[in-house]
C-alpha positions in Angstrom: 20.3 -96.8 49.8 21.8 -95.9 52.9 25.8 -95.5 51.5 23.7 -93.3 49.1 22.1 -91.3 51.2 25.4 -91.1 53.2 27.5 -90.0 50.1 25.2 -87.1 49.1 25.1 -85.7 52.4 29.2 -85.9 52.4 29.0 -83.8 49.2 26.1 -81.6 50.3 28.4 -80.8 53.3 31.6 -79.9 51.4 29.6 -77.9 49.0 28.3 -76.0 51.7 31.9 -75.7 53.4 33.5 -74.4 50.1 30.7 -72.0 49.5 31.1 -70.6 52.9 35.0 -70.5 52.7 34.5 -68.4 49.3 32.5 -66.1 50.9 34.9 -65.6 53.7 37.8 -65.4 51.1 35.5 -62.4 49.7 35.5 -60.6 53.0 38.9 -61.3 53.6 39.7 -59.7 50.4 37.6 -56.5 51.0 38.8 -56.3 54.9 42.2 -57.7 55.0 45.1 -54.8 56.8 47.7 -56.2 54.9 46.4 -56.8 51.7 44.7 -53.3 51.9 48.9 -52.1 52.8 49.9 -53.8 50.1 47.5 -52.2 47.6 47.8 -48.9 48.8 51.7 -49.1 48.5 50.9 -50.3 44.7 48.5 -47.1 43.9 51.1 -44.8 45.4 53.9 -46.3 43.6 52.1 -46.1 40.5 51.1 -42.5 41.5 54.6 -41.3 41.0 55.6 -42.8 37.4 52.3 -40.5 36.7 54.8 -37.0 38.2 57.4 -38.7 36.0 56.3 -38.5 32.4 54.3 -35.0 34.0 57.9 -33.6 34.2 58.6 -35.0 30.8 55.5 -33.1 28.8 55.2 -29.5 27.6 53.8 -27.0 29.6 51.2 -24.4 28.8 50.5 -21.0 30.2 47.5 -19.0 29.2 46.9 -15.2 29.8 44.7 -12.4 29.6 44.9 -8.6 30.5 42.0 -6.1 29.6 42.1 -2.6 30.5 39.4 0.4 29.2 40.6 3.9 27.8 39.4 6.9 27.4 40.6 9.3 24.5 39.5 13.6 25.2 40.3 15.9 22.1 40.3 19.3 22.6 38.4 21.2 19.0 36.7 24.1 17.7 33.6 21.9 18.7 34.5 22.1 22.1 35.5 26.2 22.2 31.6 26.8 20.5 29.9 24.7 23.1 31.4 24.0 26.0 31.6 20.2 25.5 34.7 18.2 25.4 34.3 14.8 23.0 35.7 11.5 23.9 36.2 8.3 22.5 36.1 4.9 24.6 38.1 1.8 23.9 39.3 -1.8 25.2 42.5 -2.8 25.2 43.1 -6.5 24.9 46.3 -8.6 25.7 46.2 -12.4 25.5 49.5 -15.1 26.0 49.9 -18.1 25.5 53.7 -19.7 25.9 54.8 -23.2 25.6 57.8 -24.5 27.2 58.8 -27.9 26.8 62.1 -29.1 29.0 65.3 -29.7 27.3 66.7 -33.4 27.7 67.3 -34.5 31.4 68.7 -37.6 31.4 67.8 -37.9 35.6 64.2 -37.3 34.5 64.2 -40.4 32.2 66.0 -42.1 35.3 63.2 -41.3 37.3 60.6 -42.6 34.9 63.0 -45.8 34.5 63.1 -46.7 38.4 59.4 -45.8 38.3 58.6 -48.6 36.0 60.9 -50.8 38.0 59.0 -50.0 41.1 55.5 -50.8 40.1 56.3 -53.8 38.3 57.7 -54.6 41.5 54.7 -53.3 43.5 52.6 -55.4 41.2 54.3 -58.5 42.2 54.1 -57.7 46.0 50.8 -57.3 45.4 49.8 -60.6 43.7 51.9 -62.5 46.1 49.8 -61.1 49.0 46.4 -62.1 47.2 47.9 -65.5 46.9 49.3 -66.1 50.6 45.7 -64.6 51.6 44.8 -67.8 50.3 46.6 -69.4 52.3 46.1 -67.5 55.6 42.4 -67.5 55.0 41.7 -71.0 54.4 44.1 -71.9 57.5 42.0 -69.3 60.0 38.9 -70.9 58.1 39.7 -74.3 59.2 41.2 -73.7 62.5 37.8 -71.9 63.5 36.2 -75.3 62.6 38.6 -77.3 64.5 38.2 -75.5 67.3 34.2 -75.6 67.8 35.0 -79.7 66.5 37.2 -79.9 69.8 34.5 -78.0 71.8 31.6 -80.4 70.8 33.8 -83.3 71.3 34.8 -82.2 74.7 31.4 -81.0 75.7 29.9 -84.2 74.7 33.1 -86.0 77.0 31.9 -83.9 79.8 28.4 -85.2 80.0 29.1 -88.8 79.5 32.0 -88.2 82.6 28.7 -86.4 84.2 26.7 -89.3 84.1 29.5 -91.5 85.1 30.0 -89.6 88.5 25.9 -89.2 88.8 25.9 -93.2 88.8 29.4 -93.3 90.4 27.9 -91.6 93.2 24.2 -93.6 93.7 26.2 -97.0 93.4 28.9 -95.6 96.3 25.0 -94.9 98.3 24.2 -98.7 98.4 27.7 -99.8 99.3 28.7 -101.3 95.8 32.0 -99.2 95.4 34.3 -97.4 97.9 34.4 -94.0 98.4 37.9 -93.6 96.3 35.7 -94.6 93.2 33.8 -91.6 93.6 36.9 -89.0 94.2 38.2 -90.9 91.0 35.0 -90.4 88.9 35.2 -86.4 90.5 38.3 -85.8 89.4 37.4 -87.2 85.5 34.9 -84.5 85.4 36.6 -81.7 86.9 39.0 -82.5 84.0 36.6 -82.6 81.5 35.2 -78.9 82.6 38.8 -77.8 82.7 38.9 -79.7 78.7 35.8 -77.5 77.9 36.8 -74.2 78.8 40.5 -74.4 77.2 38.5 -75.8 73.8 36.2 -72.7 74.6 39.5 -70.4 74.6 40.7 -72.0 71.8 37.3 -71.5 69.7 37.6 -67.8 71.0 41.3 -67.3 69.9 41.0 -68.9 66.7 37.6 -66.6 65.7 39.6 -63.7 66.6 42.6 -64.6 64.3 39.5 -65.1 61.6 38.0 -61.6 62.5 41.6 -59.8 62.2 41.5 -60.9 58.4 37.7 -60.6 57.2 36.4 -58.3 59.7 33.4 -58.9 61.9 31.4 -62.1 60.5 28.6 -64.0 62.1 29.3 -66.6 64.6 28.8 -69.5 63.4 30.9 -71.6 60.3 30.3 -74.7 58.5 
C-alpha cells in the first residue's frame, strides 16, 4: 500500500511538472526576443514576394473631369425684349487606361529569390521554435535545480547550526576543547557562505528563465 501510494504521488508530481513546463513553453512562445526576431524577419521577407508579383500585375488608372457651360444667343427675341436666352450644360470626361508591363526578366528574378527567401525564412523560423524547446526546458530545469540546491543547503545549514549550538554547551562543561568549537564555527560559516551562492544561483537561473517567458510567478514545480 505504501509503494502504491508512493508511485502515484511520483506520477502526480511529473504530471504536475509537465503541465507546468507546457505552460512555460506557452509563455516562452508568446514572449521569447528571438523567436519574436525570427518571426518578424519571416513576415517581412514574405512582405516583399507580395511587391514582387505587385510589379508583375496590370495597372489601372481611373479619371474624371466635369466642367459646367453656359451657351448665350443673341435673336430677334432678345432685340424685342431686352432679354438675352441661355442654355446650360455639363460636360463630362471620364478615363480609364490599363497598362500592363512588358516582360522583365529581372522582375521574374526578383519574384524567384523572393520565393527562395521565404522558404528559407520559414525554415529559420521552425528551427527557432524547435531549439526554444530546448532552451526552455533547460532554463525550466535549471530553475528547479537551483531552489533543489537551496533547500538542500539550507537544510545543511541548520543541522551544522545545531551541531555548533551543542558543540558549544558540551565545550561549557569541559567535554571537548575549545578547537572543537572553532572547528564546528567554521562548518557553519561555510554552510551560510553554501546558502547564499545557491541563493545567487536560484537568482541567476530565474533571470535566464524571465529573459525567455517574460515575468512569471515565483515559484516552479
Amino acid at each position: 500500500m505504501k509503494k502504491t501510494s508512493i508511485s502515484v504521488l511520483l506520477l502526480f508530481s511529473s504530471a504536475l511538472s509537465a503541465q507546468n513546463l507546457l505552460k512555460t513553453y506557452d509563455l516562452a512562445m508568446q514572449n521569447d526576443p528571438v523567436l519574436s526576431q525570427s518571426l518578424a524577419n519571416k513576415m517581412a521577407v514574405g512582405e516583399t514576394k507580395d511587391q514582387s508579383i505587385a510589379r508583375l500585375l496590370p495597372t489601372i488608372n481611373a479619371g474624371y473631369s466635369g466642367s459646367q457651360n453656359w451657351q448665350y444667343q443673341k435673336s430677334k427675341f432678345q432685340t424685342e425684349f431686352g432679354q438675352t436666352p441661355s442654355n446650360k450644360f455639363w460636360d463630362n470626361q471620364f478615363s480609364i487606361n490599363l497598362v500592363q508591363p512588358v516582360f522583365h526578366w529581372d522582375m521574374w528574378v526578383q519574384l524567384s529569390q523572393s520565393e527562395k527567401q521565404i522558404a528559407q525564412a520559414d525554415a529559420s523560423y521552425l528551427a527557432e521554435q524547435q531549439n526554444l524547446i530546448l532552451r526552455t526546458t533547460s532554463a525550466y530545469f535549471d530553475v528547479l535545480a537551483a531552489q533543489d540546491d537551496l533547500t538542500f543547503s539550507m537544510s545543511q545549514m541548520k543541522t551544522i547550526a545545531r551541531q555548533l549550538e551543542q558543540a558549544q554547551q558540551r565545550f561549557e562543561v569541559g567535554l571537548i576543547a575549545i578547537t572543537d568549537v572553532y572547528e564546528a564555527q567554521a562548518g557553519y560559516d561555510q554552510s551560510r557562505s553554501d546558502v547564499i551562492a545557491a541563493e545567487n544561483n536560484v537568482a541567476n537561473a530565474k533571470e535566464a528563465l524571465r529573459v525567455i517567458i517574460g515575468p512569471y510567478s515565483s515559484e516552479l514545480n
